[in-house]
N, C-alpha and C positions, 0 to 999 in steps of 0.2 A: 835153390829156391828159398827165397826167407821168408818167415813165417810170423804172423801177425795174429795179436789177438783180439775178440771180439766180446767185452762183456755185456751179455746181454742180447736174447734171439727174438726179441720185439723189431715191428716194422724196419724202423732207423737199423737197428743192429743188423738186422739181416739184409737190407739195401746195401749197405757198407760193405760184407762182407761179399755179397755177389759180384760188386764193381770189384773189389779188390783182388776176389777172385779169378776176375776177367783180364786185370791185368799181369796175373802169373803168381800172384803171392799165394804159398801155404797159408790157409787161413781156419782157423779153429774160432767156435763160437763156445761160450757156455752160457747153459740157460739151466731156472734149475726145476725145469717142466721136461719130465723123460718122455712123454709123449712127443714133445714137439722138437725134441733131440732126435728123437728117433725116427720122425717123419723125416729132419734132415736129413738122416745117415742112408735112408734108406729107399725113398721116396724122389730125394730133393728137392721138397715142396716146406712151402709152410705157408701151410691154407688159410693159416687165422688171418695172418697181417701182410701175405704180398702174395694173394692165388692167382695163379696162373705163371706167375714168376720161377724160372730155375732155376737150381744152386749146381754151380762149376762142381765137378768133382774132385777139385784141390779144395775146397770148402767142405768141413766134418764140422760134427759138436759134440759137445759133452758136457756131463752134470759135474764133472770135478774141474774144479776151477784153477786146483796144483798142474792139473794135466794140460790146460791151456795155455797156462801162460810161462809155463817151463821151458819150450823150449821159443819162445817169442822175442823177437827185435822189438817192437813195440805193444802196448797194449791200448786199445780203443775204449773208452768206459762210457756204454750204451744203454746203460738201465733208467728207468725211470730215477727223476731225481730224489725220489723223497727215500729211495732206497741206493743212493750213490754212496753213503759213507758205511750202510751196514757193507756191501761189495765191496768195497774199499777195505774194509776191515777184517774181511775173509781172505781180502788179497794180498794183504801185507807181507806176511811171513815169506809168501813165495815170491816178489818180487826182487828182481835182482837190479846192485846199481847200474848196471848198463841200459836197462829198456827205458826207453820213452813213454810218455803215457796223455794221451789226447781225449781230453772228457769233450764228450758228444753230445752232454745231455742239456736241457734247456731248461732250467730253474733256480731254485734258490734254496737253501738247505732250510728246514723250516723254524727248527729249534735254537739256532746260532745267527739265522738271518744273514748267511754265509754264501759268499758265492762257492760253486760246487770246485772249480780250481783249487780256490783256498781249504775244504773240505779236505781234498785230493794230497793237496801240497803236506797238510796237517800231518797225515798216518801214512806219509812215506818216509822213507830215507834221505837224509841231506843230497846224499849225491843225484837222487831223482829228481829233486824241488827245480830245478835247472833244465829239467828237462819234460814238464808239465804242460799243455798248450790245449787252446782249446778250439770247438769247429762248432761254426754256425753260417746262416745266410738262408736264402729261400729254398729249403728242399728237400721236397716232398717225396719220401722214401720209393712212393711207386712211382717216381719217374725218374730216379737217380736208380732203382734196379734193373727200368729198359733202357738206362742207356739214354736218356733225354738230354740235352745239353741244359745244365746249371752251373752256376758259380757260387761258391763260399768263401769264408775267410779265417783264415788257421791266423790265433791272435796266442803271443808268449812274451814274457818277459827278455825271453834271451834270443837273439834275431836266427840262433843257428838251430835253435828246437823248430822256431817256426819255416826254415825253409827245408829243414827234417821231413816234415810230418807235408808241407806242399809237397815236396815232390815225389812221397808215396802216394799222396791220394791223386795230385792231377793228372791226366791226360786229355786226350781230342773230347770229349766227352762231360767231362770233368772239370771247370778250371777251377784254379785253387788261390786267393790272393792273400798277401802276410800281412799283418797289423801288430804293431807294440802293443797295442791297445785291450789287454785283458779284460778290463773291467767293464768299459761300453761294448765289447762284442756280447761279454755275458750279458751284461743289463740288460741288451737287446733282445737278447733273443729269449729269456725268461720276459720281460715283459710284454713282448707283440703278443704272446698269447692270452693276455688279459683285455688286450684291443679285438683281438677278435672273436673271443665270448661275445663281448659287448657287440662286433659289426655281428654274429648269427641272430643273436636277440633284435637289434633293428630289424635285419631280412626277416626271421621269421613272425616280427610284428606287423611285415610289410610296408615297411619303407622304402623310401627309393634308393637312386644314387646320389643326391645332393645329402642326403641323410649318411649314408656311408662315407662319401668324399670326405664330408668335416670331421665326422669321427674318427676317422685313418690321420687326418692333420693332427686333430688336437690332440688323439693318442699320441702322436711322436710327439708332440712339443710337452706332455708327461712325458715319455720315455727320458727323452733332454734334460728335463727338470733335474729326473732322479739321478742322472749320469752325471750330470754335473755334481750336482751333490756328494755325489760319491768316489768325485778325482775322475773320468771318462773324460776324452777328448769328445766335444763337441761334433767333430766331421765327422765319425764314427756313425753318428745318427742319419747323416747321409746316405753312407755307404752299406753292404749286404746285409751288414747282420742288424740294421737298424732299417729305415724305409726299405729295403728289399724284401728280408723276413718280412715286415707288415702286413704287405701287399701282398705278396700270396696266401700269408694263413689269414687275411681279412677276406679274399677275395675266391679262394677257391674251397670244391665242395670234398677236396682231399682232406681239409684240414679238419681234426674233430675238435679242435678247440672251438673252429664256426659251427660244425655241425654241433653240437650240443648247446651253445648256445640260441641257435637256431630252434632248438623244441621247446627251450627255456623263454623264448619268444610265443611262441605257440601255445604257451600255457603249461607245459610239461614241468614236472617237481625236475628238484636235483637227481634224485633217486631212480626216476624213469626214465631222463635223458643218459646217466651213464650206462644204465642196463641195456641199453636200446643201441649203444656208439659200442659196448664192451670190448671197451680199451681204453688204456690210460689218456684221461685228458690233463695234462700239467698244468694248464692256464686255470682248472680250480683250484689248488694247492695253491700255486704260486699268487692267487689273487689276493687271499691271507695273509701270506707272507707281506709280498711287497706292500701291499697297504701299513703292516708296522714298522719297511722300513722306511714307508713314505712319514710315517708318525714321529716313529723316531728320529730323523734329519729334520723333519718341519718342512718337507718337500709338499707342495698344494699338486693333490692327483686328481680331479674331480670324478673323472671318469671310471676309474679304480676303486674309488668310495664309493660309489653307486652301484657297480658289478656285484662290490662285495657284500654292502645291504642288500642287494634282489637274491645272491647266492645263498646268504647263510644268515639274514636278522628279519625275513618276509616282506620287505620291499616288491611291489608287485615293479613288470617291467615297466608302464606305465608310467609311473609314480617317479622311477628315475629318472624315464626321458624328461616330464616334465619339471624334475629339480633343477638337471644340466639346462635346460632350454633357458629356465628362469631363474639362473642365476646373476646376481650382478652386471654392470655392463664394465668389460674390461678394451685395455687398448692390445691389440694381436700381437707387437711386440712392444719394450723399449727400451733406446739404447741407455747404455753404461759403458761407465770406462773401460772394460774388458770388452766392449763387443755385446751383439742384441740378445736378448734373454728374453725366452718365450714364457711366454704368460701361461 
């Protein structure tokens, strides 16, 4: 049986680990909460972030992260972003150059304005860097742990890491599709969750769907903006980890990047909405982030700038709809010699 590692016993991390477990993989987690190690080993629950959910008995965890990934084919990096390079840093030494290593995580590193691949790629081994890929697309950890049918997309530089890493994770259940495309899967999927802070704030301001519908467009066409900018193939933003992610963390009440912005609608501080969701929402971090590196490329985000004054400079929500509503009057695309660029 081969054995795969899971950094990280959050939602994601532990969805990952129960599919994988289901399909025959030795599979170890580390987390570095003995409590909720110990509810896995012992229990096979973990209440906080998938209750009701079983964990396969080929599925263990542990607080040492040497003991994980020792004797592992591959390793999964599950943790929240903003702590993917300290993980990463603790995981170095025991890393061997045979294992592949698939970051799962949706963000942007905050200090280097780094995608978390390059992060990754950074404090490994040369022989690793070839063997780095990353996963995103719509899916929401509590239905990829029963078993829901979703699709994602394993994106790598080297075509044989990414049908590596598809055909551990796919099955009937599962599909898994490959992209060259490193850099638009990540853009993608760290920025839809700045789209849909901003779609919880419309719902919980009570708006409609013609209010959400355009915010989901014009979010993508930022997403685009910045992927271009940043060397991204354009159809990227099509495909799962760009409009697909969208649409379900804009649209469902799984997502806590909606639901927190949702109370942030509602009148709720920063501070009351996390306590109340208590779990990591990435989409505030990452709103930070991508806002300098919208600054720094000269990338125009409107909607991004607006999150981010109502998040963290007292921008009521209000205040922002009415800036985006009455702003300028632009034409929705136009062409160029390369083809249409959204405005």
């Amino acid at each position: 049986m081969n054995e795969l590692a899971i950094l990280g016993g959050g939602s994601w991390g532990s969805a990952l680990a129960i599919h994988l477990g289901k399909k025959g993989f030795k599979v170890k987690i580390y987390d570095n909460a003995e409590k909720q190690v110990e509810e896995i080993n012992k229990k096979r629950t973990n209440m906080r972030y998938l209750p009701e959910v079983e964990f396969p008995s080929n599925v263990t965890a542990s607080t040492r992260i040497d003991e994980v990934i020792s004797g592992a084919e591959s390793i999964f990096v599950v943790v929240p972003s903003h702590v993917v390079k300290k993980v990463i840093e603790e995981a170095r030494d025991f890393i061997k150059p045979s294992q592949f290593i698939l970051s799962c995580s949706k963000g942007l590193d905050e200090e280097n304005l780094e995608r978390l691949s390059k992060v990754i790629m950074g404090r490994v081994g040369p022989e690793n860097q070839n063997k780095v890929a990353v996963l995103s697309g719509p899916t929401h950890a509590e239905e990829v742990s029963r078993g829901l049918p979703t699709a994602a997309v394993v994106a790598s530089e080297r075509e044989e890491t990414a049908k590596y890493f598809q055909k551990i994770i796919m099955d009937n259940h599962f599909r898994i599709y490959s992209s060259p495309d490193v850099i638009g899967v990540e853009l993608g999927g760290a920025v839809k969750n700045i789209i849909a802070i901003a779609a919880g704030i419309c719902d919980g301001m009570g708006f409609g769907d013609n209010t959400k519908a355009a915010l989901i467009t014009r979010g993508l066409s930022e997403i685009s903006r910045l992927g271009k900018a940043e060397g991204a193939q354009p159809q990227t933003f099509s495909g799962l980890a760009g409009l697909g992610d969208l649409i379900v963390t804009c649209a469902s009440k799984h997502s806590r990047n909606w639901n927190f912005g949702f109370r942030i609608g509602q009148g709720k501080t920063t501070d009351q909405a996390l306590k109340e969701i208590d779990q990591t929402v990435e989409g505030l971090r990452t709103t930070q982030t991508v806002y300098k590196l919208a600054q720094k490329s000269g990338t125009e985000m409107p909607i991004t700038q607006k999150v981010n004054q109502v998040l963290f400079q007292g921008l009521s929500p209000q205040e922002g709809v009415y800036d985006l509503m009455g702003r300028m009057p632009k034409v929705e695309m136009e062409e160029h010699k390369d083809g249409a660029e959204y405005w």
